[in-house]
MARLO-796330 format. One line per 5 residues: number of its first residue (from 1); their letters; for each residue x, z, y of C-alpha. Coordinates in Angstrom, 3 decimals. Each point is the difference from the previous one (the first is absolute). Layout:
! residues N
NUM> a> X:Z:Y  ...
***
This chain:
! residues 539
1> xxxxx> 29.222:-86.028:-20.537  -3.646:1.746:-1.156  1.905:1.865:-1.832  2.673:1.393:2.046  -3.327:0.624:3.021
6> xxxxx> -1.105:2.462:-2.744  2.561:1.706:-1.036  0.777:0.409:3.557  -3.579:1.247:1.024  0.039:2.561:-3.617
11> xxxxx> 3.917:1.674:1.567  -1.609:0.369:3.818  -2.789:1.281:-1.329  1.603:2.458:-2.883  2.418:1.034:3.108
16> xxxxx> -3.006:0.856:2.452  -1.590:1.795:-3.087  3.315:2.231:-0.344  0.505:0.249:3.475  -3.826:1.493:-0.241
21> xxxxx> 0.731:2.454:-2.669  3.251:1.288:1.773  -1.558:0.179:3.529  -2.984:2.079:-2.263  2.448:1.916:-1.544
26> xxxxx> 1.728:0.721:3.282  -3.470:1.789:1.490  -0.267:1.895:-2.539  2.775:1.422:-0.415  -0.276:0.460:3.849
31> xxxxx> -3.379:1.694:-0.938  1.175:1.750:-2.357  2.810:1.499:2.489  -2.325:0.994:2.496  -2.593:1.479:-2.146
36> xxxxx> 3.200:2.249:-1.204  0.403:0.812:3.248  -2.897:0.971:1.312  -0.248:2.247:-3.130  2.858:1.852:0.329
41> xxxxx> -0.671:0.190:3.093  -3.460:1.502:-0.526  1.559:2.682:-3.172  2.808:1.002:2.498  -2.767:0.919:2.909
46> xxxxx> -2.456:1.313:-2.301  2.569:2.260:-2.182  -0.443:3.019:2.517  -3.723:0.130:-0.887  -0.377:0.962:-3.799
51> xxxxx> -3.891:-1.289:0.124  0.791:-3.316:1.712  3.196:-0.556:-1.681  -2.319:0.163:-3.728  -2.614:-2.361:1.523
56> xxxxx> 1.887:-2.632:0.684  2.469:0.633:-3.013  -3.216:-0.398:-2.226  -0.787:-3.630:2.156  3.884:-1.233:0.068
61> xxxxx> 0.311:0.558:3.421  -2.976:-2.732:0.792  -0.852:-0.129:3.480  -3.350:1.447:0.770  -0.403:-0.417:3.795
66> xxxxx> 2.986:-2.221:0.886  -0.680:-2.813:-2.379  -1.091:-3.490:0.860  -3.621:0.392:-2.430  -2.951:0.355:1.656
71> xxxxx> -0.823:2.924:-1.205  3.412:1.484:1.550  -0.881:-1.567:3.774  -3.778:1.849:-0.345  1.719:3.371:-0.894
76> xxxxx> 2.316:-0.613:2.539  -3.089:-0.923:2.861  -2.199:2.931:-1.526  2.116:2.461:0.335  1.879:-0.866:3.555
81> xxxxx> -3.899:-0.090:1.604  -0.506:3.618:-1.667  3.512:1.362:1.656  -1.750:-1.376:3.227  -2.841:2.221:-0.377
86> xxxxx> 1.989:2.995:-0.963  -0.730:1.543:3.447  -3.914:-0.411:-0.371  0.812:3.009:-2.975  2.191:1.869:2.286
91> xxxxx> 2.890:-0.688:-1.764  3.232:-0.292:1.333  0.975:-3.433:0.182  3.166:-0.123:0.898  0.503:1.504:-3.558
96> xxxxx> -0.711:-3.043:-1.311  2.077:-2.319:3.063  -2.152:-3.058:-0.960  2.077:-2.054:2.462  2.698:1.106:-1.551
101> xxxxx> -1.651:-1.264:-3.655  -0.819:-3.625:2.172  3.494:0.154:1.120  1.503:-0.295:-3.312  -2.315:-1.933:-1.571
106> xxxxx> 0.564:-3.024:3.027  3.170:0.919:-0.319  0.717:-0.431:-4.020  2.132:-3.041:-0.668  2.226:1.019:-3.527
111> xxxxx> -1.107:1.209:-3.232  1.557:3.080:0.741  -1.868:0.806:3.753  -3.408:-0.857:-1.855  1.034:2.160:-2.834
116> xxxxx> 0.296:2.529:2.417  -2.552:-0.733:2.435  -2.427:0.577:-3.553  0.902:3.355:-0.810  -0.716:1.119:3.621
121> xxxxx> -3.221:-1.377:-0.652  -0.975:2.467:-2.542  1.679:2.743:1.331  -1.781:-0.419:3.312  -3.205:-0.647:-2.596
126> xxxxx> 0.328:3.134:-1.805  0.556:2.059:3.189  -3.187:-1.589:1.969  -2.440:0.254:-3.461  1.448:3.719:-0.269
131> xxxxx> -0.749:1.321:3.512  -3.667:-2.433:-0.045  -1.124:1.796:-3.476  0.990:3.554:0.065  1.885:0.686:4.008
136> xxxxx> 3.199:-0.522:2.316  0.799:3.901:-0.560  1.015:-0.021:-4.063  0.493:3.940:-0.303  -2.622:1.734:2.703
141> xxxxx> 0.899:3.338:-1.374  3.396:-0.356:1.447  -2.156:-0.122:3.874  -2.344:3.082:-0.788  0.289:2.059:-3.803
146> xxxxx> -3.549:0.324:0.966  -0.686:-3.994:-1.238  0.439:0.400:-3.669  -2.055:-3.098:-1.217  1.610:-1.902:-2.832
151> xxxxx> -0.177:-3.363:1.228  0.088:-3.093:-2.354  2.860:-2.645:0.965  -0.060:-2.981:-1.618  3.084:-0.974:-2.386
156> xxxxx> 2.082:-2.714:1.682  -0.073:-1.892:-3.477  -4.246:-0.277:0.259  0.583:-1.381:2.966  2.195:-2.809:-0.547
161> xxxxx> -1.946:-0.918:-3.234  -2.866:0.080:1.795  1.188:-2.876:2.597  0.721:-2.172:-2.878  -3.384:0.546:-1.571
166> xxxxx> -2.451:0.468:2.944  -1.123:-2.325:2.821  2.323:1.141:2.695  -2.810:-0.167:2.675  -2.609:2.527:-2.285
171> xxxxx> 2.731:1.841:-1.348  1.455:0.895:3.887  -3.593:1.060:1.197  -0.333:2.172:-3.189  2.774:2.291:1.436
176> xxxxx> -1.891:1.774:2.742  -2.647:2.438:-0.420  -3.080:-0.849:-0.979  -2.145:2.455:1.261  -2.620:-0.491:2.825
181> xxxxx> 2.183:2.721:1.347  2.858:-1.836:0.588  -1.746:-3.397:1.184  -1.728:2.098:3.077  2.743:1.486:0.958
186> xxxxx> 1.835:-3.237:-0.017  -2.392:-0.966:2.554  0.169:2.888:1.855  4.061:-0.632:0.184  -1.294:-3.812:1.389
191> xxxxx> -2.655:1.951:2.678  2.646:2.349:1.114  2.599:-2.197:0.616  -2.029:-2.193:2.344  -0.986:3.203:1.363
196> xxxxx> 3.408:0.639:1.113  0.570:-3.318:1.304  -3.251:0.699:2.323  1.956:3.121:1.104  -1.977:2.750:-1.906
201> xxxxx> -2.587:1.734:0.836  1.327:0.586:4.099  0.585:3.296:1.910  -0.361:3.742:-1.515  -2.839:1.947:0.515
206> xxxxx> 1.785:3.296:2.350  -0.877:3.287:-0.523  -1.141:2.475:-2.665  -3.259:0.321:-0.313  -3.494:-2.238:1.283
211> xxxxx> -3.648:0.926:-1.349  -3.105:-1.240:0.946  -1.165:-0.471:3.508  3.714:0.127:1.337  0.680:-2.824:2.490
216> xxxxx> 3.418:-1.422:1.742  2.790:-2.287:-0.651  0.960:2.293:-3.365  -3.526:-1.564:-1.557  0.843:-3.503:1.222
221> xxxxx> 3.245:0.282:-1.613  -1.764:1.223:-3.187  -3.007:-2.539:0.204  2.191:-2.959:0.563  2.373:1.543:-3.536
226> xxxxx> -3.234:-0.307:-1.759  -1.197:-3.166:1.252  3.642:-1.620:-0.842  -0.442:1.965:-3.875  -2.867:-1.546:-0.081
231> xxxxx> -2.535:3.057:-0.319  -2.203:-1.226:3.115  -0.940:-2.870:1.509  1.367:-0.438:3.603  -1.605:1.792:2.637
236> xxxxx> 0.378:1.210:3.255  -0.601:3.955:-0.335  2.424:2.496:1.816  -2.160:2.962:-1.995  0.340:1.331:-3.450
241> xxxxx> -3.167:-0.743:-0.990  -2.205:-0.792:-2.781  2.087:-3.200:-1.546  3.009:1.522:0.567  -0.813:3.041:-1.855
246> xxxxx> -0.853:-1.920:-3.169  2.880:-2.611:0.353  2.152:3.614:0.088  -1.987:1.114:-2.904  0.672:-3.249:-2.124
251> xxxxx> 3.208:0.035:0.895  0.620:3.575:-1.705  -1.769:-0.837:-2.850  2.311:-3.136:-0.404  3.022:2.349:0.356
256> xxxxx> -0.480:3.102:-2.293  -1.300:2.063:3.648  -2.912:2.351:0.020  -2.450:-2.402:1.755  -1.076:2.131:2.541
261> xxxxx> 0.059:-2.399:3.051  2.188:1.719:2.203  3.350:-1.486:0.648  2.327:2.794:-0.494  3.670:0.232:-0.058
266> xxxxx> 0.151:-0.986:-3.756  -2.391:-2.921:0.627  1.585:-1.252:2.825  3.391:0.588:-1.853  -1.385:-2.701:-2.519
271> xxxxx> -1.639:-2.041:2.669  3.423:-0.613:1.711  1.926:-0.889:-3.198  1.513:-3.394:0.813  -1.400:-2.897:-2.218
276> xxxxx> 3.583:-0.631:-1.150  0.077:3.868:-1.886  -3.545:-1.177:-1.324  1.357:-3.539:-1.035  3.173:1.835:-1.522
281> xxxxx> -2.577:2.361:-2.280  -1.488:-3.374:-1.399  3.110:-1.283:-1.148  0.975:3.204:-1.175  -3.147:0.420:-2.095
286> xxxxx> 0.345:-3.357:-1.624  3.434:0.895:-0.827  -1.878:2.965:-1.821  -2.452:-2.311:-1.498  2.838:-1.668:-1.666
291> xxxxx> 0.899:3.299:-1.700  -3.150:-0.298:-1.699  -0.266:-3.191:-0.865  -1.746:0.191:-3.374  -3.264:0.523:-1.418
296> xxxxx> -1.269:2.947:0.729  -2.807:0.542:-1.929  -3.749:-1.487:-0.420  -1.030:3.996:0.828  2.283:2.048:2.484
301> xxxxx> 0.999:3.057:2.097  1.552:-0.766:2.958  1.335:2.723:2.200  1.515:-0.705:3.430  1.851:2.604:1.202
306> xxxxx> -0.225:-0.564:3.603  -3.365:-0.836:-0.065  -0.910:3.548:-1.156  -3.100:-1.713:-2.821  -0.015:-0.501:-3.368
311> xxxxx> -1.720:-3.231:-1.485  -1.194:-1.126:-3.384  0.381:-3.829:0.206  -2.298:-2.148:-2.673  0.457:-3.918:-0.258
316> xxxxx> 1.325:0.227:3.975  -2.718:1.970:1.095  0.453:3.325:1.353  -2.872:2.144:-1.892  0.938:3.212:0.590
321> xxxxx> 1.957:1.986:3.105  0.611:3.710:1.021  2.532:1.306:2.574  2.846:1.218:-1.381  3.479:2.765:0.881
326> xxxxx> 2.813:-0.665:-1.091  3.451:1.126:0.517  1.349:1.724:2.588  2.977:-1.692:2.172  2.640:2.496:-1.041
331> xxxxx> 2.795:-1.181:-2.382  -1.143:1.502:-3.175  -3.973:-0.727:0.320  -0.689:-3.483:0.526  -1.747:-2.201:-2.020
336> xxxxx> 1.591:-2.085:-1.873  -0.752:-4.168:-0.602  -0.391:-1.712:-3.234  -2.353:-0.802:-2.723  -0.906:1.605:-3.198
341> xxxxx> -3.087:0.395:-1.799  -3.036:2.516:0.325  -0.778:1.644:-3.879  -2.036:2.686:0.240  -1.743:2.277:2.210
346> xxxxx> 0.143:3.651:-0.136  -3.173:2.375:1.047  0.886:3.740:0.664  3.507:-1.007:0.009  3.127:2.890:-0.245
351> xxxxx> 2.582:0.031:2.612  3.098:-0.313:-1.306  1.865:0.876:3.387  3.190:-2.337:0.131  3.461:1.415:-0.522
356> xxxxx> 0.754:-1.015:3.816  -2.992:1.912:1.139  0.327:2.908:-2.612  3.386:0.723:1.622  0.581:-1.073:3.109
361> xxxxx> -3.860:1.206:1.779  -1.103:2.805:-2.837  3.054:1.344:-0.691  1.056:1.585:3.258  -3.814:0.687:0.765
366> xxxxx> 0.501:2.073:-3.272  3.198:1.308:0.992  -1.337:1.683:3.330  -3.188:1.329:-1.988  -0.499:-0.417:-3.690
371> xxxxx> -3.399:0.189:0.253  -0.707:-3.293:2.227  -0.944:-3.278:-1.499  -2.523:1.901:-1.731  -1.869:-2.565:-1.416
376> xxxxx> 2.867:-1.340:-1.856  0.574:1.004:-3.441  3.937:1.207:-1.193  0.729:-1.788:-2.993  3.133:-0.091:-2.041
381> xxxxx> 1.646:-2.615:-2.531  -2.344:1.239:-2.774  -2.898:-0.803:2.125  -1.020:3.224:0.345  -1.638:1.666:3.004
386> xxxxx> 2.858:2.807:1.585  -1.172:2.915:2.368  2.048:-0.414:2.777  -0.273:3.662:0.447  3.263:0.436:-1.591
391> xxxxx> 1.821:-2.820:1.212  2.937:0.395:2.387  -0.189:-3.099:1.902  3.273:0.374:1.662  1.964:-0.354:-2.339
396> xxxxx> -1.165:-4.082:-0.132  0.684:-2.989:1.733  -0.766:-3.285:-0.360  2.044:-0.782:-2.974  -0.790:3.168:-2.197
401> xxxxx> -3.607:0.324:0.913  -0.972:0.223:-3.767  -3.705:-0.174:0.129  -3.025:-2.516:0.760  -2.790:0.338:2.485
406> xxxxx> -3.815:-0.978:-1.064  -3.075:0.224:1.407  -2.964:-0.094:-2.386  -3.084:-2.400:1.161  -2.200:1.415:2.408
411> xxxxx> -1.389:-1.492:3.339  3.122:1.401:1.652  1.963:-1.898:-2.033  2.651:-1.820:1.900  -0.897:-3.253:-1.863
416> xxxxx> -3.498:0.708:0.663  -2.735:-0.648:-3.190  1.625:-3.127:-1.423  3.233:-2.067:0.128  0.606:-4.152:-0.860
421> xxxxx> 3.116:0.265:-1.776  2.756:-3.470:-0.425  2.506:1.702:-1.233  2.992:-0.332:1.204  3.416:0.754:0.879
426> xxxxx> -0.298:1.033:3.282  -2.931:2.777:-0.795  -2.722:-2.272:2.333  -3.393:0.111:-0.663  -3.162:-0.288:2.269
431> xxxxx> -2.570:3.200:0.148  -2.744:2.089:1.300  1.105:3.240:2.795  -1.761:2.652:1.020  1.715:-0.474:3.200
436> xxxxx> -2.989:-2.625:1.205  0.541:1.024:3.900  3.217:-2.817:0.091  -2.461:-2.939:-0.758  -1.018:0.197:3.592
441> xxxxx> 3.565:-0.990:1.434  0.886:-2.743:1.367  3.606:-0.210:-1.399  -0.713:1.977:-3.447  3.773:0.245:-1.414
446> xxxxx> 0.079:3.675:-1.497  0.603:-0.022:-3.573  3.084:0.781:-2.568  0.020:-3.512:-0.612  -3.462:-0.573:-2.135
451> xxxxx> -2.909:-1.644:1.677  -2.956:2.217:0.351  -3.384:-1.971:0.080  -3.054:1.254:2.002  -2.743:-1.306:-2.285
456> xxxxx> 2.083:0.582:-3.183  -3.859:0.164:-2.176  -0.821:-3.152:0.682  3.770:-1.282:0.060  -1.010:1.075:-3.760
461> xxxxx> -3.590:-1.241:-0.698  0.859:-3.443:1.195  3.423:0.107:-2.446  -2.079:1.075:-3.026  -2.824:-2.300:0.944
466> xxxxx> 1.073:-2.727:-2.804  0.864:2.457:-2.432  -3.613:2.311:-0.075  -4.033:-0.939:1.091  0.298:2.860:2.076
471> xxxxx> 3.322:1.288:1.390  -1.911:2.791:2.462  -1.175:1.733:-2.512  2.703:-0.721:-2.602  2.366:2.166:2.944
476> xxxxx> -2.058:2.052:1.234  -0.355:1.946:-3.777  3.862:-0.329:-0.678  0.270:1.703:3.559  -2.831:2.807:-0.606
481> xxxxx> 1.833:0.644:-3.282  3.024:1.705:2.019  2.514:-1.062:-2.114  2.992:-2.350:0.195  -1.691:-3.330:-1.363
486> xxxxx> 2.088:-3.055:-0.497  -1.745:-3.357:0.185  1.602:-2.814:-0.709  -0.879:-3.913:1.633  -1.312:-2.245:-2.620
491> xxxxx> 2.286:-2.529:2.235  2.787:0.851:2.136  0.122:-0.502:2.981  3.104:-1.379:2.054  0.753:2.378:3.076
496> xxxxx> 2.202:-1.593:3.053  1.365:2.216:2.445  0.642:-2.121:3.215  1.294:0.653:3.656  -1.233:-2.883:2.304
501> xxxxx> -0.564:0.445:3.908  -1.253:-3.700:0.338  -3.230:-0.368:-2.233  -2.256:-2.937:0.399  -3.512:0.263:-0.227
506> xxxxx> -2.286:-3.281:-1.948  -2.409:-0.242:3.115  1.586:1.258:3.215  3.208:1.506:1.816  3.219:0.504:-1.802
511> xxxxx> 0.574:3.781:-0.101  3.000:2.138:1.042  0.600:3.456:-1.349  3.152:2.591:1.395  3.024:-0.259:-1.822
516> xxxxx> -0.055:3.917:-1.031  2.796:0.238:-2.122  2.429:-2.645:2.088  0.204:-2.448:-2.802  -1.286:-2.920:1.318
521> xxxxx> 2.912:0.192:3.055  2.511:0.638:-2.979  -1.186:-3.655:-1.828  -0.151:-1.994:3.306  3.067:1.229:1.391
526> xxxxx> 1.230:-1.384:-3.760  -1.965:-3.122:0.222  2.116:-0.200:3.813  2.970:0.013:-1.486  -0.284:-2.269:-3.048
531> xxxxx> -1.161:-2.474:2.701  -3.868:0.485:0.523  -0.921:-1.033:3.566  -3.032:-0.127:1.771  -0.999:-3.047:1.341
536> xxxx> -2.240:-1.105:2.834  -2.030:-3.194:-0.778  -1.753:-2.186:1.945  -2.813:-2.236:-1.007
***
């Protein structure tokens, strides 16, 4: 009887062991059916990306944001609280449809639908990491030829390795630009929008003109503007007095305006631009920031072109400034953006007048009198100096125009006594004029295109100040020499060209500068259209 309780107790239990292994066997092959799923699945979504369909190739198709790993559900958190953020970037969010991301994640029951609901993942990663790093508009030259910076995208294939390697919270803040730049005008996006939720800054200011000692409801209008901007403290004044008259003045310095405390039409044109044109500048200059997202160089030039100055820019600091021209707001002349990087100066520089010039502003002067242009030298492909005496000028045009026009170095010079050259593709350089009169412009766009500096000496002493003990006199006898003299920077120097009409200042009010050449309404009507909206928030 023992022995029949025993052998009866060793079959029930060798049948619950079998029933084990085949129930074990059963989930995994289960397993195994879904995970085959969910791959193909994730190859079949992924195979119209070439860089995502690689990445996961090289993983077997592993899950990297769907999965059930912790690591998966923090990727997964990470990146759906930086989507809801997007906005605080300007960025159009309903690129991104977040809820739609939620949606399919509740939503996700099969293998196949989180297969799926993965590769939308990335692709919604790699679009949002793309437009953070380097801009929503991926070819700007396509809105103005005039924006010709080379922009650096990031390869879809960093990107995803990145996630895998990186903690997803550091890795998402690294994206934005890091530049003080771009974190105050962040917070000037966060002031302006509550600014519009308040209503703005209230009622224009009428009229055309106000000056001191001018009273009446114009000056109310105008006092209360400033009081709402912030430039006085509120008051009860119906006369354009004392306070007003610096609040006026501040404000023009603020805005690129010669400060001379009246409130003329162009002031009060600025005055009575509605906080949501300023609020769309911000977001279009942090699109712009975007552009530039990269180092830029311990020691810098920075020219912006609206702003009419030139800056040398060391460790942050601004060290070194002069007004600048630049071009003029006609097809062919104005200045371009990008970056390159300053070589060499020239003192007593040549003119090499550009083809363009040469034949399209010399040419017919010469044409109607071949003696005008004067100062210009004839040369031909030899290089050597022709007497235009004998030339028929007629008989050229633009195409056929066989010579080259110089002028030697003198103070007449159009480049003035010395020229920084980054050479480049686009002939751009900055300069000295002997046309000094145009400093004292308010809007100071004149050139061909180059930007001509009005201290362009010490624009050089303080560029050869780490290279010599003592650069005024080390230019000064290369310039009394007369002669051409090329002298090279010990270390280059990066040169960015930038256009921004929103510029924020370390201590004090964000500053606004005219959009001269229309590019900044070229990007935001862009930005509008790709989804960018401007929000009004409370709180």
């Amino acid at each position: 009887m023992t022995l029949l309780l025993n052998r009866f107790r060793i079959t029930r239990a060798f049948v619950f062991m079998c029933a084990v292994v085949l129930a074990a066997g059963l989930g995994a092959s289960d397993a195994s059916a879904q995970n085959t799923a969910f791959r193909q699945a994730v190859a079949e979504a992924a195979s119209g990306n070439e860089a995502l369909a690689e990445f996961y190739r090289t993983r077997n198709y592993e899950a990297v944001w769907t999965g059930r790993a912790g690591r998966d559900r923090s990727r997964r958190r990470a990146f759906l609280s930086a989507l809801a953020k997007a906005g605080d970037h300007g960025l159009p969010v309903a690129r991104y449809n977040p809820e739609e991301i939620r949606s399919m994640l509740r939503a996700a029951r099969s293998p196949r639908e989180r297969g799926l609901a993965e590769v939308k993942l990335s692709e919604m990663y790699i679009t949002w990491a793309t437009d953070l790093r380097s801009g929503v508009i991926r070819n700007p030259r396509r809105i103005d030829d005039g924006i010709v910076r080379e922009i650096a995208r990031p390869a879809p294939a960093s990107l995803m390795n990145a996630l895998v390697e990186s903690s997803p919270n550091a890795l998402f803040r690294s994206f934005a630009p890091r530049t003080p730049e771009y974190t105050r005008l962040m917070e000037e996006k966060t002031r302006f929008e509550r600014l519009l939720a308040r209503g703005g800054w209230g009622a224009t200011v009428p009229g055309s003109k106000y000056e001191p000692g001018a009273s009446g409801a114009g000056v109310v209008a105008l006092r209360d503007r400033l009081i709402a901007m912030g430039y006085i403290r509120r008051s009860n004044t119906q006369t354009y007095d004392g306070t007003i008259q610096a609040a006026v003045q501040q404000f023009q310095i603020d805005h690129g305006l010669n400060p001379d405390g009246v409130a003329g039409e162009g002031t009060l044109r600025e005055i009575n631009t509605p906080a949501a044109n300023r609020l769309a500048s911000i977001v279009v200059a942090m699109e712009r920031e975007r552009w530039v997202n990269q180092e830029r160089g311990s020691r810098h030039v920075l020219v912006n072109i609206p702003d009419f100055q030139a800056q040398i820019i060391d460790n942050g600091q601004v060290t070194f400034q002069t007004r600048s021209v630049v071009g003029a707001n006609d097809s062919d002349r104005r200045t371009p953006e990008f970056s390159d990087t300053m070589e060499h100066m020239v003192i007593n520089p040549t003119w090499n007048v550009p083809r363009s010039i040469a034949v399209k502003e010399y040419l017919p002067m010469m044409q109607r009198n071949p003696g005008a242009a004067g100062h210009l030298r004839l040369v031909n492909a030899s290089g050597q100096t022709v007497d235009r005496a004998g030339i028929d000028f007629s008989q050229y045009n633009e195409r056929t125009f066989p010579f080259n026009l110089k002028q030697p170095p003198s103070r007449r010079n159009a480049l003035g006594l010395v020229k920084f050259m980054f050479p480049n593709r686009y002939n751009i350089y900055l300069h000295d004029t002997p046309a000094k009169n145009l400093f004292s412009r308010e809007t100071r766009a004149f050139s061909h295109g180059c930007i001509r500096l009005n201290d362009p000496f010490d624009f050089a002493y303080a560029l050869l100040a780490p290279q010599v003990s003592n650069p005024e006199s080390y230019f000064q006898e290369r310039l009394a020499s007369g002669n051409e003299r090329v002298v090279p920077l010990a270390t280059p120097v990066p040169v960015h060209l930038i256009y921004r009409t929103a510029v924020t200042q370390p201590r004090g009010k964000i500053n606004f500068r005219r959009d001269i050449y229309g590019r900044d309404a070229k990007i935001w009507d862009h930005l509008k259209n790709a989804g960018v909206e401007l929000r009004a928030r409370r709180g």
